[in-house]
N, C-alpha and C positions, 0 to 999 in steps of 0.2 A: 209176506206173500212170496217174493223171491226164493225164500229158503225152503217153503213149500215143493215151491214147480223143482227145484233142483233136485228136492230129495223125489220128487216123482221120476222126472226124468233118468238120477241114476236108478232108479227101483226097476226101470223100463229098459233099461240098454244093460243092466250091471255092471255099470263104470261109474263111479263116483264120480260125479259133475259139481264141482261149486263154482258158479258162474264170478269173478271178479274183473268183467268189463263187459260194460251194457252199454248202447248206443239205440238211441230212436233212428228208426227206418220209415217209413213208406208202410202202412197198416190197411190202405184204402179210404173210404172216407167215413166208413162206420167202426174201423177199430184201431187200436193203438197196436203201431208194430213194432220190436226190439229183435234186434242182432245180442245177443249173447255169448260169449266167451268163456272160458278158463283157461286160455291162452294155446290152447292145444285144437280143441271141439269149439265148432260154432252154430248155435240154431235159430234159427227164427220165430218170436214168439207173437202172438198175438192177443191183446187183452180186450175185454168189452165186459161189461157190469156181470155180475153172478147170474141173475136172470136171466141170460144170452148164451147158457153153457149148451142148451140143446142146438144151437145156430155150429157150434164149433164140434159138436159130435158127429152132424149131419156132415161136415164141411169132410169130415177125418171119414166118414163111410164114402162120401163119394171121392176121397183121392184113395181110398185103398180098392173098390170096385175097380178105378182105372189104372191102377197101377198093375192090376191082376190081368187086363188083358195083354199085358205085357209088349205095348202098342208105344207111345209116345210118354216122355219125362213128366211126370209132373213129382212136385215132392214129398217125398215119404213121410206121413202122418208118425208120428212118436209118444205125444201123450194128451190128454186135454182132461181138465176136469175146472175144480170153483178153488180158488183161496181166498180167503177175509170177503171181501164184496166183489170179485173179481172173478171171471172167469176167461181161462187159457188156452189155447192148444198153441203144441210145440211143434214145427215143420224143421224136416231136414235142410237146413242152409243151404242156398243155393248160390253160386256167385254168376250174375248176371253181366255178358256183354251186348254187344249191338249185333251179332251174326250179318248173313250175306244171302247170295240170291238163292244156294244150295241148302241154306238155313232152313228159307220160307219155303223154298219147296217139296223139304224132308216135313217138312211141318203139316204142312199138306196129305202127304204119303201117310204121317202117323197118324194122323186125325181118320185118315178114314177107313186105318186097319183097326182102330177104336169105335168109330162106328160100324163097326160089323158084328161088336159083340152084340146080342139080341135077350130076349126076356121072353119066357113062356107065359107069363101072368101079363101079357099084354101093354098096357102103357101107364105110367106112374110110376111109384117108387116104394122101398120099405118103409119112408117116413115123410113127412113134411120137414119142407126144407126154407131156404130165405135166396130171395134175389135181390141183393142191397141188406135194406132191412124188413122188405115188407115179406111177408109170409106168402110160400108160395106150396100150394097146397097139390098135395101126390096119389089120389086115392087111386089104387088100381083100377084103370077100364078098359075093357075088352076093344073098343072101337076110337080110333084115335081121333073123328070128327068128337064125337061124344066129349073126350078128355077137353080138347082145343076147347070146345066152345065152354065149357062148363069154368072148368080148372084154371085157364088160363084166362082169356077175353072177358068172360063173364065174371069172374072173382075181380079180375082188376076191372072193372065196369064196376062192380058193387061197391069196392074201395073209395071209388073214384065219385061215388055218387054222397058217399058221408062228408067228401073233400069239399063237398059242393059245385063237382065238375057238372058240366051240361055236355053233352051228346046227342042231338037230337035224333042221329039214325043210328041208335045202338039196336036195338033194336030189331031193325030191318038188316043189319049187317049179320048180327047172329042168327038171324034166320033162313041169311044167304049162306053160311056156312058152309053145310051140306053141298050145296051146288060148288061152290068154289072150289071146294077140293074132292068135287068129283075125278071120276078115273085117275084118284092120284093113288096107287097101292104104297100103303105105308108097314115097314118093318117096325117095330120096335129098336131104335138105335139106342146103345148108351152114349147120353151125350152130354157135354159141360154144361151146357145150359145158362150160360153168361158171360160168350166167349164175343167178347169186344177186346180192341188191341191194348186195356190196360191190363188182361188177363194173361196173355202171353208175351213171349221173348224166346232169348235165345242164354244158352251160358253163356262164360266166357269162352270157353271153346268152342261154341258154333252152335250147340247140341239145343235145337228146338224143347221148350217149355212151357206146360199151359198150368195155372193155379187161379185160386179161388173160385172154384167151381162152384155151381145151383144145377148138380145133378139129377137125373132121371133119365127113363125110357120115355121115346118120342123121335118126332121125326128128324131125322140126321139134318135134314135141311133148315132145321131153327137154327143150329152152330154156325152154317152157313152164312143164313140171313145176317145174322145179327157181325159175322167178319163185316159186311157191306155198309152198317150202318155209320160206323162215324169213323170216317173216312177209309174204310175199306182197307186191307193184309193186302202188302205186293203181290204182283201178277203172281209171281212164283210158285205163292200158297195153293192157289186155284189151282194151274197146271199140273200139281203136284195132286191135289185131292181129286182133281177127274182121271189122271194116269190109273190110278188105284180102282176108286166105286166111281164112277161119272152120275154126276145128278140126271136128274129126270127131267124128260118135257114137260117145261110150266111152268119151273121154278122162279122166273125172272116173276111171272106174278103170283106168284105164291109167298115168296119172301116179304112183300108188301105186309100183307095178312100175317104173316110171322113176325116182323117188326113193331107194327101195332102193339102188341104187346109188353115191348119193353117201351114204347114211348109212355103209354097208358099207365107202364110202372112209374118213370120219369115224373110226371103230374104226381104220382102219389107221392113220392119221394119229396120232391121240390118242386111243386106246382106251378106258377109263371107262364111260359108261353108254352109247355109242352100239350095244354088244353088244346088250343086252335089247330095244334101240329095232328096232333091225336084226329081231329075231327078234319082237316083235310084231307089226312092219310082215308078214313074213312070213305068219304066223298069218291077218294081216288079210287078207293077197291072197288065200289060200288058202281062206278061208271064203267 
């Protein structure tokens, strides 16, 4: 397998790479990650079962979309494909420090010269993609209540009902949709789409970084939401992403309704207390 990705990777850069020093890293919690070497070059590989090669194609479209706004670091895609039972992609190595307050701020500043890039075909994406492992489905739609309620809430509500979750005002919640995000006009943003703080960092030099993206078109304020939910990105970040596009009135409850969703995924993932969580958040939107 190894001799595989190297002869891919030199096929792709046209530098013969033969990797003779591997180290397990930090892969997330659904894939195996390796630091790879030949003493000179070093890249980040990621492995997950051959059946999972379309998770890591999507993963390499949406760092090369964001790297083309020419907006904020994330790392440059370089090859992916299957070996033996195994399937890979290769990221540009990155060497990761702790940064500072001008860090989180520029962080801020990049994220939302990246959400300005927009989409004519409205809100979704060119493919289905994964948030974690569960499939997170892109079809292009014209009206971003329409996507919200369908694509996201209601797919994970479907999921969530084979898990044997119970919800009892699902229901009334997506039928409150439309009103909820009244008067809110929404752009089509490109946005990460799974930016929680084990997503980003800083290099070692300071230089703001966002990876493992669950990209799409959609509202810029999902990226948002979701900095706030487990334990929230330094003041800085904020400061720095209103300096630039400042959010809209209503976001403080909007984001609720934008959260929901990855708790909803949470249950699907690893079930346990994110059910009751899920169904208070509910309650809460609802009131």
């Amino acid at each position: 397998m190894w001799t595989e990705i190297d002869a891919h990777i030199s096929q792709v850069t046209g530098e013969k790479f033969l990797n003779d020093q591997r180290r397990s890293v930090g892969g997330g919690c659904i894939n195996q990650g390796y630091a790879v070497s030949n003493g000179e070059l070093t890249y980040f590989i990621k492995l997950n079962q051959a059946s999972q090669v379309s998770m890591f194609e999507a993963e390499a479209l949406g760092l090369k979309q964001m790297l083309a706004t020419a907006s904020i670091r994330v790392p440059k895609p370089i090859c992916w494909g299957t070996a033996g039972n195994s399937s890979y992609i290769v990221l540009e190595w990155l060497e990761m420090g702790g940064g500072n307050t001008h860090s989180w701020e520029e962080m801020g500043c990049k994220l939302a010269a990246m959400h300005k890039a927009t989409s004519q075909q409205g809100f979704g994406w060119d493919m289905n993609n994964t948030i974690g492992s569960t499939p997170q489905i892109n079809t292009w739609t014209a009206d971003w209540v329409e996507f919200y309620t369908q694509h996201r809430l209601g797919y994970q509500f479907q999921l969530a009902r084979r898990r044997g979750g119970n919800f009892p005002q699902q229901e009334k919640l997506l039928v409150a949709i439309p009103q909820l995000l009244a008067n809110h006009q929404v752009q089509p943003s490109l946005v990460h789409g799974d930016l929680w703080g084990g997503n980003a960092g800083c290099t070692a030099s300071g230089e703001p970084v966002i990876f493992d993206p669950a990209t799409y078109f959609g509202d810029r304020e999902v990226d948002i939401a979701m900095t706030e939910l487990f334990g929230g990105f330094p003041a800085a970040f904020y400061r720095g992403y209103n300096e630039v596009f400042p959010l809209d009135a209503g976001y403080e409850k909007r984001k609720t309704l934008y959260n929901l969703y990855h708790i909803l995924n949470h249950f699907n993932l690893f079930g346990g207390g994110y059910g009751s969580q899920a169904n208070r958040i509910i309650e809460q939107i609802l009131r």
